[in-house]
PAKOLDO-395852 format. One record per residue: y, x, z of N, C-alpha, C in turn; residue in three letters. Coordinates in nm, 4 decimals. Each point is the difference from the previous one (the first is absolute). Layout:
<pts>
PT   n_north    n_east      n_up  ca_north   ca_east     ca_up   c_north    c_east      c_up   aa
PT         Y         X         Z         Y         X         Z         Y         X         Z  ALA
...
</pts>
This chain:
<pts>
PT   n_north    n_east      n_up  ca_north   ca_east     ca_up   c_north    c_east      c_up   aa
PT   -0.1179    0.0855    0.0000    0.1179   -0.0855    0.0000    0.1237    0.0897    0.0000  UNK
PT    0.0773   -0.0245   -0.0561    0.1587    0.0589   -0.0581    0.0655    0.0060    0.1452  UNK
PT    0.1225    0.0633    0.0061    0.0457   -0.0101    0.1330    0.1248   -0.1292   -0.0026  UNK
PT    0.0280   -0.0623   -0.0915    0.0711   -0.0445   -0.0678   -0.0571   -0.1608    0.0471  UNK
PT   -0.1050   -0.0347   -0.0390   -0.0866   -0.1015    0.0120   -0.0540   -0.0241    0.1835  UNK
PT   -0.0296    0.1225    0.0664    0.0064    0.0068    0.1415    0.1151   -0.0775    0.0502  UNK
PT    0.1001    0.1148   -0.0481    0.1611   -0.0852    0.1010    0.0077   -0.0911   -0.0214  UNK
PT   -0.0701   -0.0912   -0.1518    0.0685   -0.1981   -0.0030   -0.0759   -0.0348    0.0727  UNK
PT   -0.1607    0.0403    0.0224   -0.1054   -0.0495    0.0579    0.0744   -0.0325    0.1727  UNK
PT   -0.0027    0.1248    0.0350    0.0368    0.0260    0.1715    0.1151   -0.0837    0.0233  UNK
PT    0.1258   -0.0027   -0.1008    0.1365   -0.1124    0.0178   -0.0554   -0.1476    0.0195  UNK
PT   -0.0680   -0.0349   -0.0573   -0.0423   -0.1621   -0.0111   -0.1001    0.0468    0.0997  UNK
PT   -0.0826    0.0509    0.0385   -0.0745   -0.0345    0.1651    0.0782   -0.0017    0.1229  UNK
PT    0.1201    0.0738   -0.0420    0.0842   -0.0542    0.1569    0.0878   -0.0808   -0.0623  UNK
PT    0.0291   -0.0557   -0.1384    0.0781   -0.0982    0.0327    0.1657    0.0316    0.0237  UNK
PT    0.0097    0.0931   -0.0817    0.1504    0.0263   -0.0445    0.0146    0.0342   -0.0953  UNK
PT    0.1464   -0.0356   -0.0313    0.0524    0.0088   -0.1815    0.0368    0.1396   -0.0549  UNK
PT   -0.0034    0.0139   -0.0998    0.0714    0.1361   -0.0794    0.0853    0.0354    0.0477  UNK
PT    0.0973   -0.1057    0.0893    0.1475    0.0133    0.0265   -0.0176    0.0824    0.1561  UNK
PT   -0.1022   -0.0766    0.0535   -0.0297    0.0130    0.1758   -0.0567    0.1738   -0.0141  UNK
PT   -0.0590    0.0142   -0.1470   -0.0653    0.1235    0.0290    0.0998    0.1023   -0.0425  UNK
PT    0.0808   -0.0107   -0.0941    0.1619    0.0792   -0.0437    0.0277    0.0231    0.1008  UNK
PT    0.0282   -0.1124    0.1120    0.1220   -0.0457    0.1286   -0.0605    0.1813    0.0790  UNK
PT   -0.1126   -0.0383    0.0648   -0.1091    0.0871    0.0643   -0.0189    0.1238    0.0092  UNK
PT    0.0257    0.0313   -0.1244   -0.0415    0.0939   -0.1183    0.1109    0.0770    0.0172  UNK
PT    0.1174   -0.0291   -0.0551    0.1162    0.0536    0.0094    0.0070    0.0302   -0.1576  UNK
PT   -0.0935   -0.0980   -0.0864    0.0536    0.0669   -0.1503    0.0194   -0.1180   -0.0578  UNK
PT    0.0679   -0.0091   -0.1371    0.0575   -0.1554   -0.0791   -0.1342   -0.0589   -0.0108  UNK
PT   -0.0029   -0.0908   -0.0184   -0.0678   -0.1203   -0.0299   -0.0362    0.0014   -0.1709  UNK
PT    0.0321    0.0525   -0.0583    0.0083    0.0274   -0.1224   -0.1301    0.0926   -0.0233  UNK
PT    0.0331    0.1093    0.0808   -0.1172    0.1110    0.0389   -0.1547   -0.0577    0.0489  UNK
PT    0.0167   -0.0684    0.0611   -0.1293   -0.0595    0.0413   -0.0563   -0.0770   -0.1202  UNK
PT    0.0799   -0.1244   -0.0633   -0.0519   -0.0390   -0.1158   -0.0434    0.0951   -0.0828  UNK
PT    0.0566    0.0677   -0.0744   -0.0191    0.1661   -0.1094   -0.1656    0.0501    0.0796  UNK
PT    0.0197    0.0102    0.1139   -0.1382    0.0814    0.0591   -0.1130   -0.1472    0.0019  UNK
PT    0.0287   -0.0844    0.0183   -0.1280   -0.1240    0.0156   -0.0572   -0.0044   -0.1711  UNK
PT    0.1380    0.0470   -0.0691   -0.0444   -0.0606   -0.1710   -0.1073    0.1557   -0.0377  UNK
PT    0.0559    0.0644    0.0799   -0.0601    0.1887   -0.0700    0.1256    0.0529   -0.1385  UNK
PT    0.1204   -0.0886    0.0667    0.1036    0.0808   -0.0816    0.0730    0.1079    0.0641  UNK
PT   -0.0088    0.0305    0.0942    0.0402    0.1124    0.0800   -0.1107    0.0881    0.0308  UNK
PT    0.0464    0.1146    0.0425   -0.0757    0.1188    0.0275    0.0802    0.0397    0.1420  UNK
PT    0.0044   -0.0698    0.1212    0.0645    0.0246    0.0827    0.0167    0.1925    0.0908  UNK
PT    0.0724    0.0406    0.0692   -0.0128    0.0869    0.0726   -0.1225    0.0274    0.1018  UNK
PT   -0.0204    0.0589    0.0568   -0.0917    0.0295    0.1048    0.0747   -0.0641    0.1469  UNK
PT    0.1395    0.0326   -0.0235    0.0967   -0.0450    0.1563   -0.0490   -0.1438   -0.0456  UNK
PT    0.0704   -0.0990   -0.0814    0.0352   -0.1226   -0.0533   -0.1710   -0.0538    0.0323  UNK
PT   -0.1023    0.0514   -0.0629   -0.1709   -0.0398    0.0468    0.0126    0.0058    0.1697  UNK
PT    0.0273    0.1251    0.0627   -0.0133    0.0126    0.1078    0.0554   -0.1444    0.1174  UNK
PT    0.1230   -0.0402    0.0040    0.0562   -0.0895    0.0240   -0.0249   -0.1336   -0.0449  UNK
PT   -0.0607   -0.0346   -0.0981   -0.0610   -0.1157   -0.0309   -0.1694   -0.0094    0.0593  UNK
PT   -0.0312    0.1004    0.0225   -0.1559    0.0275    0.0606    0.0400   -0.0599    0.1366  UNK
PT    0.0734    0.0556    0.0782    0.0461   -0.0208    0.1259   -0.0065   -0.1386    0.0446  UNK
PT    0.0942   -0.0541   -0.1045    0.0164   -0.1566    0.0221   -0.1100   -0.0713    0.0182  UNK
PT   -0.0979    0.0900   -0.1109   -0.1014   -0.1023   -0.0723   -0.1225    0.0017    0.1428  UNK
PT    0.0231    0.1400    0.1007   -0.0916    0.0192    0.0703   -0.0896    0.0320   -0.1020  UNK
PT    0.0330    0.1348   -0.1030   -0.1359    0.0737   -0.0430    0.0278    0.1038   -0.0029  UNK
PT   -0.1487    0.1054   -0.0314    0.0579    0.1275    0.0411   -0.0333    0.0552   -0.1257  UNK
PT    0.1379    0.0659   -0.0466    0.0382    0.1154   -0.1182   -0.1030    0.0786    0.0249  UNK
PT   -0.1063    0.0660   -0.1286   -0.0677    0.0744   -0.0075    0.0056    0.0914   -0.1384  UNK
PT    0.0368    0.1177   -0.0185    0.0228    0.0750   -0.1214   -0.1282    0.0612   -0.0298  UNK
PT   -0.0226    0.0028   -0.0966   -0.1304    0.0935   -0.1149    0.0721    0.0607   -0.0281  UNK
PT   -0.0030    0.1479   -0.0165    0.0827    0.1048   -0.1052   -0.1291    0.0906   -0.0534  UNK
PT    0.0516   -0.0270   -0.1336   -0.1430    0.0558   -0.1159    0.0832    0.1571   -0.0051  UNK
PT   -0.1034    0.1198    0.0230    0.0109    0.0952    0.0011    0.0281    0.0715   -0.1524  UNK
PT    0.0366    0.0453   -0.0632    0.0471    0.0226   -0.1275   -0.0513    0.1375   -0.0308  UNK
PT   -0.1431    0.0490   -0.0823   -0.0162    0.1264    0.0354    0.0020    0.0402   -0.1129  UNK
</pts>
């Protein structure tokens, strides 16, 4: 599952809006839509802070490049 598809998932199990999760969040509301559609490629801070809200925990893979 996309991380994209997580955050709409986790928003509608508690039952708050794009707006409640912007509010929360501390980022536009605009941003959250863009990230629910997979039109954004958000930050790591901007993920981090929406994880928070969401009560999930940020986990990074970094592919080693050899």
């Amino acid at each position: 599952m996309e991380f994209n598809s997580i955050i709409k998932e986790r928003r509608k199990i508690l039952g708050i809006s794009q707006q409640d999760l912007a509010d929360y969040s501390d980022v536009s509301v605009r941003l959250i839509k863009s990230i629910e559609t997979n039109k954004a490629n958000p930050t790591v801070k901007t993920l981090s802070k929406i994880c928070d809200v969401l009560g999930l925990e940020l986990i990074m893979k970094i592919k080693e490049i050899n």
